[in-house]
Biopython code that builds the backbone (N, CA, C, O; Angstrom):
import numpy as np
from Bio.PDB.StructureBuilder import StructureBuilder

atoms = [
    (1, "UNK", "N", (32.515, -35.704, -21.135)),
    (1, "UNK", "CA", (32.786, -36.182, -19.807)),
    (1, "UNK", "C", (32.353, -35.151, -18.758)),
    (1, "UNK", "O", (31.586, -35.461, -17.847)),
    (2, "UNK", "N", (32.885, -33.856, -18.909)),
    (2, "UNK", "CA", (32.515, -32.869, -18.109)),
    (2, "UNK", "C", (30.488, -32.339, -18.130)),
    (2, "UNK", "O", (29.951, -31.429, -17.497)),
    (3, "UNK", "N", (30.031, -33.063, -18.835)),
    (3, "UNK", "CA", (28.434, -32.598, -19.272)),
    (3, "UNK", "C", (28.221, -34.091, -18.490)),
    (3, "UNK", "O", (27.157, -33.844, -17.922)),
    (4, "UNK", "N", (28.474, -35.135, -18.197)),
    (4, "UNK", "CA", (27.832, -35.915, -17.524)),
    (4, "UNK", "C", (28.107, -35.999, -16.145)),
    (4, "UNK", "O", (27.247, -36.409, -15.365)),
    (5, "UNK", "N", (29.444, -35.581, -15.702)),
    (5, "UNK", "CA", (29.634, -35.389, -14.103)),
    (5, "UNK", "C", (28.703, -34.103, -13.656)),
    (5, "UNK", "O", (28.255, -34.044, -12.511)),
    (6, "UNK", "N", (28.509, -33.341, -14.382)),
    (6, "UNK", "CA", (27.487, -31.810, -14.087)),
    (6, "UNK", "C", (26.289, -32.382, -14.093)),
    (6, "UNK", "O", (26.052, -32.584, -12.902)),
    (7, "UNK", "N", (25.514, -32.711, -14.637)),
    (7, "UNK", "CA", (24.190, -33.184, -15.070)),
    (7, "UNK", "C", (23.759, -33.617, -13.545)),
    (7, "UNK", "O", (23.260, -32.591, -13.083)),
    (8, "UNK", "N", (23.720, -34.470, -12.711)),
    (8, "UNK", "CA", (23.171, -34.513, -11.374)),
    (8, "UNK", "C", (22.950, -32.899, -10.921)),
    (8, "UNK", "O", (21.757, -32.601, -10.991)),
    (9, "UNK", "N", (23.689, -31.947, -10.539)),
    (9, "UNK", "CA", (24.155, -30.679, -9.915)),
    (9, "UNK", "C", (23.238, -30.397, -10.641)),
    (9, "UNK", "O", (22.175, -30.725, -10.113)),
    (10, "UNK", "N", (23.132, -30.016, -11.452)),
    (10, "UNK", "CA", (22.277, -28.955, -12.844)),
    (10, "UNK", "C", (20.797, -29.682, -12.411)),
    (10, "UNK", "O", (19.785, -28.993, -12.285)),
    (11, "UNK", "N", (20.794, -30.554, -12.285)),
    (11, "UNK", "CA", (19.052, -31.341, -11.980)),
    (11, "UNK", "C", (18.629, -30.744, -11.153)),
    (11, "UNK", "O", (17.593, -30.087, -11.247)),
    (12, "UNK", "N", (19.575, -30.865, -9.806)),
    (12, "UNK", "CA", (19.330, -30.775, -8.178)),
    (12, "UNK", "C", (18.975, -29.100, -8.155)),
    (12, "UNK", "O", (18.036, -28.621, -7.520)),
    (13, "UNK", "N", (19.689, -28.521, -8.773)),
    (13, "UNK", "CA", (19.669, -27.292, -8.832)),
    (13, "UNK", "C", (18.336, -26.859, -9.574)),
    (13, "UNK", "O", (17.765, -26.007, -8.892)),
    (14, "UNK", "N", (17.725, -27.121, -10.606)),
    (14, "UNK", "CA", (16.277, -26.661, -11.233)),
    (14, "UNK", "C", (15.446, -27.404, -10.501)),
    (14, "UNK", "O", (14.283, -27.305, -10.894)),
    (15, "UNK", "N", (15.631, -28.260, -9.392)),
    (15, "UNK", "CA", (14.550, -28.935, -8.942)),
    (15, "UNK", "C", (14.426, -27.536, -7.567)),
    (15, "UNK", "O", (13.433, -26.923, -7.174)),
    (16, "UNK", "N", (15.529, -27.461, -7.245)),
    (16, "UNK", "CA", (15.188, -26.445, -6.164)),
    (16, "UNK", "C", (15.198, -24.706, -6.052)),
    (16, "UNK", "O", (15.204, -23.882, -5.137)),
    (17, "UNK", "N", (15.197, -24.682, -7.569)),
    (17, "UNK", "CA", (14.173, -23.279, -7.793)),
    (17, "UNK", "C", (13.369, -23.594, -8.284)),
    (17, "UNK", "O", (12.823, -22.589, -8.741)),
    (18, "UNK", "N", (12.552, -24.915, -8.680)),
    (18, "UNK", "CA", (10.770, -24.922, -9.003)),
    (18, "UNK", "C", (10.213, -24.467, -7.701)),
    (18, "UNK", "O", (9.174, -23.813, -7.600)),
    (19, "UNK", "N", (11.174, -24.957, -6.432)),
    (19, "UNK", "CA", (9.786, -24.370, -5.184)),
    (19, "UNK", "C", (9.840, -23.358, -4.622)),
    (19, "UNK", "O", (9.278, -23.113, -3.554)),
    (20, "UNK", "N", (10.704, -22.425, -5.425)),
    (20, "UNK", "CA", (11.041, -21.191, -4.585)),
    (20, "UNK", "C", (9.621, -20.773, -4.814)),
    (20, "UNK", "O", (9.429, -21.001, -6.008)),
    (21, "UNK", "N", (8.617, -20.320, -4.336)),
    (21, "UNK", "CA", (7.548, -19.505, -4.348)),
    (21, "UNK", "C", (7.420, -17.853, -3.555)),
    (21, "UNK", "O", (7.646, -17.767, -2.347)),
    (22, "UNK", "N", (7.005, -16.485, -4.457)),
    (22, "UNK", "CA", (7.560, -15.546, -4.035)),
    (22, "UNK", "C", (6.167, -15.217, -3.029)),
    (22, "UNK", "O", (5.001, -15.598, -3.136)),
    (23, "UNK", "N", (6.861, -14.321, -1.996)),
    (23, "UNK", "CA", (6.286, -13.897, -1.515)),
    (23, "UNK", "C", (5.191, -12.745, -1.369)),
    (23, "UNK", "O", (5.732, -11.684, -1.679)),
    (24, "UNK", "N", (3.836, -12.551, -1.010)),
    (24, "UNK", "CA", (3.126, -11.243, -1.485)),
    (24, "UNK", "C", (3.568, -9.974, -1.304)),
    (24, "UNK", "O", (2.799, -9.106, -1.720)),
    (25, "UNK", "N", (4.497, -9.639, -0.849)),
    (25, "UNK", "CA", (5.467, -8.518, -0.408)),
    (25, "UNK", "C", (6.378, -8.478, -1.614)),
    (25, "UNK", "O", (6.502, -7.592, -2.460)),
    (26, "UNK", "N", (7.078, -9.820, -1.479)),
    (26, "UNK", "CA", (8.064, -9.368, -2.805)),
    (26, "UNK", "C", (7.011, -9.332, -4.298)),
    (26, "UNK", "O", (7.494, -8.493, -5.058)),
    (27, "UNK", "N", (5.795, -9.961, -4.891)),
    (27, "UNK", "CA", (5.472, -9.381, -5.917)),
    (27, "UNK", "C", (4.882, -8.049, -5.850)),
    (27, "UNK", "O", (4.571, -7.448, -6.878)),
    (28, "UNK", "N", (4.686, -7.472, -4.466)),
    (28, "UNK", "CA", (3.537, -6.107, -4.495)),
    (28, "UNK", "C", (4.865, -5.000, -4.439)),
    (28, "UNK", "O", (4.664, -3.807, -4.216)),
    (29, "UNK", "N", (6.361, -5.603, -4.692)),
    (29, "UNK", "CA", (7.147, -4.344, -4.833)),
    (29, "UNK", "C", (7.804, -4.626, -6.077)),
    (29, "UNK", "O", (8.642, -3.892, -6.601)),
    (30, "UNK", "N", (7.354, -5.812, -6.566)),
    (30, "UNK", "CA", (7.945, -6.398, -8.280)),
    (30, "UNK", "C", (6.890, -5.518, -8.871)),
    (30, "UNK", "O", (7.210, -4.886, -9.878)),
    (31, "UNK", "N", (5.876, -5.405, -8.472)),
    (31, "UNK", "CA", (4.480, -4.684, -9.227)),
    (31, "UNK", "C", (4.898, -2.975, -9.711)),
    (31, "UNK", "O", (5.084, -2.351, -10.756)),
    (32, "UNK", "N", (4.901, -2.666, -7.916)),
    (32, "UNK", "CA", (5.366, -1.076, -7.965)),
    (32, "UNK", "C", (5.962, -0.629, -9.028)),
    (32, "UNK", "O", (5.526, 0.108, -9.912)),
    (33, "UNK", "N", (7.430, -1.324, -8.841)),
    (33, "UNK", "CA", (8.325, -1.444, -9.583)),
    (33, "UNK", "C", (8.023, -0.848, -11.236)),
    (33, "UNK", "O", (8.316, 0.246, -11.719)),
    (34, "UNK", "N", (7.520, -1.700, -11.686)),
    (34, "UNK", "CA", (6.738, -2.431, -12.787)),
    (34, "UNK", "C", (6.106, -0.805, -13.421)),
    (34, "UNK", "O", (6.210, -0.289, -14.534)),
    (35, "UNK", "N", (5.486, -0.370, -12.241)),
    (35, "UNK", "CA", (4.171, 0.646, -12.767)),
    (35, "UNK", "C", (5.513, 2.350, -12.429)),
    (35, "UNK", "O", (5.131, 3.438, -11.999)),
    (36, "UNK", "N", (6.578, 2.089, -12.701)),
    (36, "UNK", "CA", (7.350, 3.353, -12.614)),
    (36, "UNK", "C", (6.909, 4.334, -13.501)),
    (36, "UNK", "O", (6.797, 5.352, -12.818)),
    (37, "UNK", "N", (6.669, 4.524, -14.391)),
    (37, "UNK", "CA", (5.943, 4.810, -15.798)),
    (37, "UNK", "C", (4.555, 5.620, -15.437)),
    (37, "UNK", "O", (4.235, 6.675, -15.986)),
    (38, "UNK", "N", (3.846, 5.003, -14.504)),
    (38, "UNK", "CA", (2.379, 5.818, -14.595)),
    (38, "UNK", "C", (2.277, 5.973, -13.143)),
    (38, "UNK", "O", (1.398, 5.442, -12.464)),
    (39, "UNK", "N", (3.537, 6.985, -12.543)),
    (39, "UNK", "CA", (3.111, 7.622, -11.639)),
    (39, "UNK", "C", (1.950, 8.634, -10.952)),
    (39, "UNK", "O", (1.494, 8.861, -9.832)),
    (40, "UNK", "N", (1.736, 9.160, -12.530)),
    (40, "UNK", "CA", (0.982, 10.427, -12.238)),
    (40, "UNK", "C", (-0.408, 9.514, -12.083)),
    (40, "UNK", "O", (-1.290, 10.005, -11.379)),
    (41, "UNK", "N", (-0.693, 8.021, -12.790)),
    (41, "UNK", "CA", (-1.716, 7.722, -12.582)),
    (41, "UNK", "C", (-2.224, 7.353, -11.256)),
    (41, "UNK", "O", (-3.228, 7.705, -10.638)),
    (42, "UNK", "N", (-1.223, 6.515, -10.974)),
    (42, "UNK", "CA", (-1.549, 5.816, -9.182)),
    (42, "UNK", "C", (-1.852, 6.878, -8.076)),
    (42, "UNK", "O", (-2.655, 6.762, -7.150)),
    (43, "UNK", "N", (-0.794, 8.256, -8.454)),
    (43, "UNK", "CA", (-0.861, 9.270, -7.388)),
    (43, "UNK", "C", (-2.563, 9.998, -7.849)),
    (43, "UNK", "O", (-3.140, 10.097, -6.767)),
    (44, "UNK", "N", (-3.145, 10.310, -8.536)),
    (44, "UNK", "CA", (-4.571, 10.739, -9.038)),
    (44, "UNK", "C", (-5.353, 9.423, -8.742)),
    (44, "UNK", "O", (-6.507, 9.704, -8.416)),
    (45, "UNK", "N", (-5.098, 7.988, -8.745)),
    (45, "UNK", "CA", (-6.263, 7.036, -8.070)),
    (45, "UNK", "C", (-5.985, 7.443, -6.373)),
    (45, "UNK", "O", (-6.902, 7.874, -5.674)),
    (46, "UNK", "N", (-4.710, 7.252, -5.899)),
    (46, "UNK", "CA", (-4.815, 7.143, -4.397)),
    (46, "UNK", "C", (-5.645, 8.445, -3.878)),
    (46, "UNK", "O", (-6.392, 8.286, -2.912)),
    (47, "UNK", "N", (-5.532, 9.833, -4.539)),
    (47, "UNK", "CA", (-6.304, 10.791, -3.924)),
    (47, "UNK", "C", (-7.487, 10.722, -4.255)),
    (47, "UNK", "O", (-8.109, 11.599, -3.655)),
    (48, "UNK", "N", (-8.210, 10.058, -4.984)),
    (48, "UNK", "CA", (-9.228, 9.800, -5.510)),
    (48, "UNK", "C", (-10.219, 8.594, -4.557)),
    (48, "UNK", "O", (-11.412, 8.364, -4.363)),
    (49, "UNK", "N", (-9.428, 8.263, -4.310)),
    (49, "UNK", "CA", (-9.833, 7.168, -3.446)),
    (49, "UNK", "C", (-10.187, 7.294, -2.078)),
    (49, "UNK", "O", (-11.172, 6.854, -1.484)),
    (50, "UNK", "N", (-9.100, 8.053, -1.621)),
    (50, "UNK", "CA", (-8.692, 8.726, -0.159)),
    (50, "UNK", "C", (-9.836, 10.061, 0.023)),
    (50, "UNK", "O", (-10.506, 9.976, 1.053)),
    (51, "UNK", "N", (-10.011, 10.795, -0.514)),
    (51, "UNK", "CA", (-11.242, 11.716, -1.082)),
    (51, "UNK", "C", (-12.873, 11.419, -0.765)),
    (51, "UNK", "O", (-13.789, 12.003, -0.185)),
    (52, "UNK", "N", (-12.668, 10.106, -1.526)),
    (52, "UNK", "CA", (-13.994, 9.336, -2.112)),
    (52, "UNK", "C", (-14.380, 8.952, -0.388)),
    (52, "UNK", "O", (-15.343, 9.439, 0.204)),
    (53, "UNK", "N", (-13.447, 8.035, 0.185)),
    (53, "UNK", "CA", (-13.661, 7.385, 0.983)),
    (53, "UNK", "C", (-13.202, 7.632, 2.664)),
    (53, "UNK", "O", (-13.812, 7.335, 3.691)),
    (54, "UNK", "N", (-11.913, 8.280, 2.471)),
    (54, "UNK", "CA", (-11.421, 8.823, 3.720)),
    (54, "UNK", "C", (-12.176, 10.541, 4.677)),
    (54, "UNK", "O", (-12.356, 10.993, 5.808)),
    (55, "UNK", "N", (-12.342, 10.846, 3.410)),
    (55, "UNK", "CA", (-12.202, 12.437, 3.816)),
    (55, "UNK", "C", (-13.896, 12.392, 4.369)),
    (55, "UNK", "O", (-14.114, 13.154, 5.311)),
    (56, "UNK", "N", (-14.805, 11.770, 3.989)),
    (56, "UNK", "CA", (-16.251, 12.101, 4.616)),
    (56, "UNK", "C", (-16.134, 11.118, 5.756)),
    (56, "UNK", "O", (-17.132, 11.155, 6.476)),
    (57, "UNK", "N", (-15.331, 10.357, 6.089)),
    (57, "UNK", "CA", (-15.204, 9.252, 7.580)),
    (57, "UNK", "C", (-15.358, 10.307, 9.215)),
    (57, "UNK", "O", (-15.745, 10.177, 10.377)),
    (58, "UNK", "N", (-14.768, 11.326, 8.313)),
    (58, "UNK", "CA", (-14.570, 12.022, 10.056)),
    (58, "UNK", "C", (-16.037, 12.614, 10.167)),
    (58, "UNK", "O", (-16.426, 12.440, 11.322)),
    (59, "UNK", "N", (-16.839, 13.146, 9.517)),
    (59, "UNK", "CA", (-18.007, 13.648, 9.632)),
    (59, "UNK", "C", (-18.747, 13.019, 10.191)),
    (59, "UNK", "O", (-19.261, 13.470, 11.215)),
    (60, "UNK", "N", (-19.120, 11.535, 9.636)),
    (60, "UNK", "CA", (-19.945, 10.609, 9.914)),
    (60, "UNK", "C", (-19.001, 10.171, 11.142)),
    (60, "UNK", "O", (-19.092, 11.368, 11.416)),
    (61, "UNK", "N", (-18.449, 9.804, 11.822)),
    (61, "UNK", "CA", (-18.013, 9.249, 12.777)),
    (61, "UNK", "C", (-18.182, 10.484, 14.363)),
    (61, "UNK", "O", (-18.531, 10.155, 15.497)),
    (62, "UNK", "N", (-17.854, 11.667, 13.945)),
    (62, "UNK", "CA", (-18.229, 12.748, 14.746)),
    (62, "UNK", "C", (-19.991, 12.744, 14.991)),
    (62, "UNK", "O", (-20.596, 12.528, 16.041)),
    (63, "UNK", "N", (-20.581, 13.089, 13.527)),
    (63, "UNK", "CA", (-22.074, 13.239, 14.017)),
    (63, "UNK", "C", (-22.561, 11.987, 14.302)),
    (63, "UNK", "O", (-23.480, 12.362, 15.030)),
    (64, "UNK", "N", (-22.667, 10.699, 14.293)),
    (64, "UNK", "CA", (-23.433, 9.445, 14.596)),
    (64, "UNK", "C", (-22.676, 8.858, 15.852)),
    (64, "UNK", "O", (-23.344, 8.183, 16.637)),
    (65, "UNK", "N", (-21.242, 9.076, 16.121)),
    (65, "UNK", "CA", (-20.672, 7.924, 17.038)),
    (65, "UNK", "C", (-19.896, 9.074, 18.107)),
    (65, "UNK", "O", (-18.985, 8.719, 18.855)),
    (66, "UNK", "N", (-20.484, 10.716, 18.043)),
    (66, "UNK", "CA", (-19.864, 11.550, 19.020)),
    (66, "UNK", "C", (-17.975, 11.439, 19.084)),
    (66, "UNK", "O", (-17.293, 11.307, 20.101)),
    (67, "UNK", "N", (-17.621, 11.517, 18.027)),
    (67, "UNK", "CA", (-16.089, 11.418, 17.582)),
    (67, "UNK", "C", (-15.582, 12.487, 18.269)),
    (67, "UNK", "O", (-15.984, 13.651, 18.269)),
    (68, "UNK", "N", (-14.222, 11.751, 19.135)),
    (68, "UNK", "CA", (-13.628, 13.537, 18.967)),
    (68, "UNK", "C", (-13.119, 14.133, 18.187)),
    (68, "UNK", "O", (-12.632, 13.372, 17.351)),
    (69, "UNK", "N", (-12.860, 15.607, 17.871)),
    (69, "UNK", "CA", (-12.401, 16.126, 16.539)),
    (69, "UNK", "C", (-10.989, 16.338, 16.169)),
    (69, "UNK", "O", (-10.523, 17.078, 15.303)),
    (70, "UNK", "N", (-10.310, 15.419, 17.127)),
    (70, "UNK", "CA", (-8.820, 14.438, 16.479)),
    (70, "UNK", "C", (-8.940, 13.809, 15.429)),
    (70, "UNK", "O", (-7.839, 13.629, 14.910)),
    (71, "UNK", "N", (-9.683, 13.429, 14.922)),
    (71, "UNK", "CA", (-10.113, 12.362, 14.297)),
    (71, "UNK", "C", (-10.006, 13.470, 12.575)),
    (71, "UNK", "O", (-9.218, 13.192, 11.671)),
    (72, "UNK", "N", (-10.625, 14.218, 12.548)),
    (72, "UNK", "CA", (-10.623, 15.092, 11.934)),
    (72, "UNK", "C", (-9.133, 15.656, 11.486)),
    (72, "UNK", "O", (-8.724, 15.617, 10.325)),
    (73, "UNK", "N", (-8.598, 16.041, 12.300)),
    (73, "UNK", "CA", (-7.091, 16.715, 12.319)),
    (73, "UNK", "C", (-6.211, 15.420, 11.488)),
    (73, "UNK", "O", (-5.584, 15.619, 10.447)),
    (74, "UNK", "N", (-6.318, 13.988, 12.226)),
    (74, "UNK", "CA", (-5.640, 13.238, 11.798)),
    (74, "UNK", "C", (-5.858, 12.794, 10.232)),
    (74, "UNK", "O", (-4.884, 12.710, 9.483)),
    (75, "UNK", "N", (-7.361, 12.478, 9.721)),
    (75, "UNK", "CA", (-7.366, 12.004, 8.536)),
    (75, "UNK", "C", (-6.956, 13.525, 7.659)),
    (75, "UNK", "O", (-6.620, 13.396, 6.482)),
    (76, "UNK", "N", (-6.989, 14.631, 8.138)),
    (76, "UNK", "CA", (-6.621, 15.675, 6.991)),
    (76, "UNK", "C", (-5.179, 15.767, 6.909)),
    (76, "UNK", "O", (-4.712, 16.394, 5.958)),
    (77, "UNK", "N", (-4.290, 15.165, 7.876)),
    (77, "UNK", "CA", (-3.095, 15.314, 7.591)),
    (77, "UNK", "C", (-2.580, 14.330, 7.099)),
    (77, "UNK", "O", (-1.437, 14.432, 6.654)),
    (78, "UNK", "N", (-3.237, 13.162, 7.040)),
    (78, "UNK", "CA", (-2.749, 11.834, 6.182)),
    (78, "UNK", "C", (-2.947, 12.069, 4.761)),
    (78, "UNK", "O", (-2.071, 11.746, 3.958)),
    (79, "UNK", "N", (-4.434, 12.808, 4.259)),
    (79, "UNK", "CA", (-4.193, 13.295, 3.188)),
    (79, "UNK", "C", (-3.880, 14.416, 2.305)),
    (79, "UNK", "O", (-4.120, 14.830, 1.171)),
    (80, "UNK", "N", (-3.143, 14.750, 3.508)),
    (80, "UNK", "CA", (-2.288, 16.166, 3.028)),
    (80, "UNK", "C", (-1.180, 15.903, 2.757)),
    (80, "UNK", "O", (-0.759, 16.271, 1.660)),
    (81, "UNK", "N", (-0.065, 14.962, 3.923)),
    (81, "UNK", "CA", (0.705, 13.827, 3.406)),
    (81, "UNK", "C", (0.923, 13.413, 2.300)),
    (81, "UNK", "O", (1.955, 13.680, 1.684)),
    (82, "UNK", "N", (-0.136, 12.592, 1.799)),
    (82, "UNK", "CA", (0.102, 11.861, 0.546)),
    (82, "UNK", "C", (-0.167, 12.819, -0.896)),
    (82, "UNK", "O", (-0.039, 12.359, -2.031)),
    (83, "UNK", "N", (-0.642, 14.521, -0.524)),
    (83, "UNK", "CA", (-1.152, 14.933, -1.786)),
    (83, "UNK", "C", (0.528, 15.473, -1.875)),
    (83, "UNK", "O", (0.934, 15.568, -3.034)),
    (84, "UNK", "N", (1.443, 15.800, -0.885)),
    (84, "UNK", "CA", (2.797, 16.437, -0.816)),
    (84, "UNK", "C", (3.374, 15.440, -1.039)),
    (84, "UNK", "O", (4.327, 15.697, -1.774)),
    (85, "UNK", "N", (3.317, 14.419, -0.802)),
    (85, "UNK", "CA", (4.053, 12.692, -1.469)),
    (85, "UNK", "C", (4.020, 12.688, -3.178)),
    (85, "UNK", "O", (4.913, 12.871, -4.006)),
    (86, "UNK", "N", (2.865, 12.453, -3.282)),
    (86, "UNK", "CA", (2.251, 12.698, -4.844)),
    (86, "UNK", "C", (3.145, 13.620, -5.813)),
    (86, "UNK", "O", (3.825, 13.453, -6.826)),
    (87, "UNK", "N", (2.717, 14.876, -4.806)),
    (87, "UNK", "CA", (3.465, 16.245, -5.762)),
    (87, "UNK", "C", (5.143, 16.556, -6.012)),
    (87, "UNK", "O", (5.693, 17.253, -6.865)),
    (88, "UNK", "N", (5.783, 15.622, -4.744)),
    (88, "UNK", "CA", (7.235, 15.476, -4.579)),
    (88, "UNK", "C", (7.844, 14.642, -5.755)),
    (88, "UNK", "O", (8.995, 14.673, -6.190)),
    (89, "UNK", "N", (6.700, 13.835, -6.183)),
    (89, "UNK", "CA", (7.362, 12.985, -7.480)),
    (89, "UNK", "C", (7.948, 11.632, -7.028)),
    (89, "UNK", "O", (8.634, 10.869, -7.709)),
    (90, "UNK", "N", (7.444, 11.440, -5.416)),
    (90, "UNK", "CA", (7.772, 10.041, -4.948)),
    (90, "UNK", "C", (7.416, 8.752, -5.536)),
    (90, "UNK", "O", (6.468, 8.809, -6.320)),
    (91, "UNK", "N", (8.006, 7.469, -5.328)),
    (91, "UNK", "CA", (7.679, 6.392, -6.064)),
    (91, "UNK", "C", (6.423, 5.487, -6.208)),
    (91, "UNK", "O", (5.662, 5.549, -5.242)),
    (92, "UNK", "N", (6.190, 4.963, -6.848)),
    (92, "UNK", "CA", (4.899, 4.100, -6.637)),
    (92, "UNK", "C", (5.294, 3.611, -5.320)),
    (92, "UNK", "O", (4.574, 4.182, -4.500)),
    (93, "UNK", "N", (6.093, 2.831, -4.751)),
    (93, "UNK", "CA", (6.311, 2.192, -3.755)),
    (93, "UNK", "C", (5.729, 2.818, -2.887)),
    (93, "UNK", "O", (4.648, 2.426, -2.449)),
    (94, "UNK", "N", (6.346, 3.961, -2.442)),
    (94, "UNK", "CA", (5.741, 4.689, -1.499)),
    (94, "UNK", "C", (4.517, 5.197, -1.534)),
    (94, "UNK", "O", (3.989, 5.242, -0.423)),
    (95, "UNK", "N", (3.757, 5.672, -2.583)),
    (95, "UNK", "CA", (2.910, 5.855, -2.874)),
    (95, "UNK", "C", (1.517, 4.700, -2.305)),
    (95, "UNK", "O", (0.467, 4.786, -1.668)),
    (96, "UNK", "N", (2.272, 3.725, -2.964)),
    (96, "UNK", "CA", (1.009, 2.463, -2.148)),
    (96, "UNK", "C", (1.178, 2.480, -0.571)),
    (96, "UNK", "O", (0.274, 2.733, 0.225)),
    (97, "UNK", "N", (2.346, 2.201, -0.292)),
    (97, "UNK", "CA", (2.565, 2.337, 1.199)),
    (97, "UNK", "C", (1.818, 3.451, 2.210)),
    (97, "UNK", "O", (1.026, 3.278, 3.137)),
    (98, "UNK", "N", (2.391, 4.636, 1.652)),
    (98, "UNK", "CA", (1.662, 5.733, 2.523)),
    (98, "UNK", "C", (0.364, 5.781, 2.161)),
    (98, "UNK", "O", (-0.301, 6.513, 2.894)),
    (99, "UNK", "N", (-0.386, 5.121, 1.059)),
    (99, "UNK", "CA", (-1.703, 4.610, 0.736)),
    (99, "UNK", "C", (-2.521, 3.609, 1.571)),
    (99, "UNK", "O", (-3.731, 3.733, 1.759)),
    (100, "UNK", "N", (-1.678, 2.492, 2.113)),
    (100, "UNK", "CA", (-1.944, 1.369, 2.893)),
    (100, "UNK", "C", (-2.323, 1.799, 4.262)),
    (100, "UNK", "O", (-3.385, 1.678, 4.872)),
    (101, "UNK", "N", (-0.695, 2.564, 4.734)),
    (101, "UNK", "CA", (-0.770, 2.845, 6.408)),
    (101, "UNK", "C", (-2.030, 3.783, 6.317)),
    (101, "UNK", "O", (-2.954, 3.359, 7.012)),
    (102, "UNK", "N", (-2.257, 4.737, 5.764)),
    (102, "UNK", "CA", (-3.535, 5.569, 5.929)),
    (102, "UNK", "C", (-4.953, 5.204, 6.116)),
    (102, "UNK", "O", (-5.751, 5.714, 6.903)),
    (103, "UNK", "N", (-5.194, 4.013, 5.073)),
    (103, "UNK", "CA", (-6.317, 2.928, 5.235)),
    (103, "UNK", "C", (-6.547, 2.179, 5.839)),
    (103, "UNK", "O", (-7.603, 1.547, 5.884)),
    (104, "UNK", "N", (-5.038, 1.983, 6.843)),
    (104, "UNK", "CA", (-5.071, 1.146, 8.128)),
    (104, "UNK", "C", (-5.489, 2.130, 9.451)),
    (104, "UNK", "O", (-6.271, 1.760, 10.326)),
    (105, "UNK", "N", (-5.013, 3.070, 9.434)),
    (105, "UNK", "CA", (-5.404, 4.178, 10.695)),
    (105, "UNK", "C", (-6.528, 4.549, 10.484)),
    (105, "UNK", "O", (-7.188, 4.703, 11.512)),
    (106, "UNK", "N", (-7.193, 4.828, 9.261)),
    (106, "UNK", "CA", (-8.776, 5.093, 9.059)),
    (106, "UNK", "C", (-9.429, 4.292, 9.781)),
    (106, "UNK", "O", (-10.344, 4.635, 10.530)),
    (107, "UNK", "N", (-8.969, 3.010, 9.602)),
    (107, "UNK", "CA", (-10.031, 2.192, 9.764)),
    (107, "UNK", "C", (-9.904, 1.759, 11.457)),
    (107, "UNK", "O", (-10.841, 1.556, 12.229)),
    (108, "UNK", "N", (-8.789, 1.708, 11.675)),
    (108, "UNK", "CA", (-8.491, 1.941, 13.229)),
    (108, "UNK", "C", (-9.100, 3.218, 13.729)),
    (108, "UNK", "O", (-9.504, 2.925, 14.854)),
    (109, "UNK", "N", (-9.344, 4.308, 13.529)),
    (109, "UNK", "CA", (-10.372, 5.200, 13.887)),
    (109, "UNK", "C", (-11.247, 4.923, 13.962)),
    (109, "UNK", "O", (-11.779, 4.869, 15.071)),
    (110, "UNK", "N", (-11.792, 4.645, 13.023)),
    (110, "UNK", "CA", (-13.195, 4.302, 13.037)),
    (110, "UNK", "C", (-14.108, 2.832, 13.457)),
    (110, "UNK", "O", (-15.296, 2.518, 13.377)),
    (111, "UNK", "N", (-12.881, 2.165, 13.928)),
    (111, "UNK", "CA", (-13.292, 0.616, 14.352)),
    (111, "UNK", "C", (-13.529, 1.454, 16.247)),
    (111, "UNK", "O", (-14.540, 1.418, 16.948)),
    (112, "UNK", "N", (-12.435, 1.984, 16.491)),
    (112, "UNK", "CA", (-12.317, 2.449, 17.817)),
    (112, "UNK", "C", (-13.299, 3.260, 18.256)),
    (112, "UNK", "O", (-13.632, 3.198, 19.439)),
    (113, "UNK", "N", (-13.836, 4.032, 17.492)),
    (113, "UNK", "CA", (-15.342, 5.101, 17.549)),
    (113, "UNK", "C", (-16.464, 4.223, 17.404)),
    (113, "UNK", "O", (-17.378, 4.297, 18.225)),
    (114, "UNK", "N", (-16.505, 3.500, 16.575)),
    (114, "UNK", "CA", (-17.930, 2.483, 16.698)),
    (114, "UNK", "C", (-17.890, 1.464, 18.074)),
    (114, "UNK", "O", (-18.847, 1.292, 18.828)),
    (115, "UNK", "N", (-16.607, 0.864, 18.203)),
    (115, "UNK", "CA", (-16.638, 0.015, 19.404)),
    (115, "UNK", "C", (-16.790, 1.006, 20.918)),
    (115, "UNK", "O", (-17.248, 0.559, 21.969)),
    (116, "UNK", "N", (-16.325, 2.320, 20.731)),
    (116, "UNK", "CA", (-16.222, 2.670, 22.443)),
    (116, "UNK", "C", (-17.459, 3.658, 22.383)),
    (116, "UNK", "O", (-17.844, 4.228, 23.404)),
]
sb = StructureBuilder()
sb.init_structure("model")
sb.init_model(0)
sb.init_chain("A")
sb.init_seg("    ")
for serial, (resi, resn, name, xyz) in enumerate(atoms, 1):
    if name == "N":
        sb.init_residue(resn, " ", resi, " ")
    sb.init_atom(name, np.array(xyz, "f"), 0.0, 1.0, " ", f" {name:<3s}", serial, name[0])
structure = sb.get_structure()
């Protein structure tokens, strides 16, 4: 008796977590999460990356687009930042994060030097 008065409720209820759909925020910190384990790896890609791609931006943006040499000061302290992030033993989380905002101000530098 009690399994057939429930049975509506119990339906209504799996029908309305089929549409919960997560958000890209909540899987990119389910991910982090996830990768607790291979810190040392993510922190050796992000400087690797940041290196590869950040650290020669100020050169080229100074000699071709007459940069001022703020530009310089700023990307060396973003990745000075993240190599003292890295070495602190901080989380993936943060790790991507202070990875993100950095690749966002790069590129805001350098959108702002080509446009003015």
């Amino acid at each position: 008796m009690a399994t057939s008065i429930k049975a509506p409720t119990q339906w209504a209820n799996q029908s309305a977590n089929n549409q919960h759909y997560p958000s890209l925020y909540s899987w990119l910190v389910a991910f982090a999460e996830r990768q607790s384990d291979n810190k040392t790896i993510w922190f050796l890609a992000a400087l690797i990356f940041q290196s590869l791609v950040f650290l020669p931006l100020p050169a080229l943006l100074i000699y071709y687009y007459n940069a001022p040499i703020v530009i310089l000061a700023i990307t060396l302290t973003l990745f000075v930042a993240n190599v003292i992030v890295g070495m602190r033993g901080a989380s993936v989380k943060t790790i991507f994060r202070l990875s993100i905002e950095s690749f966002l101000i790069n590129l805001a530098m350098a959108i702002i030097c080509i446009l003015a």
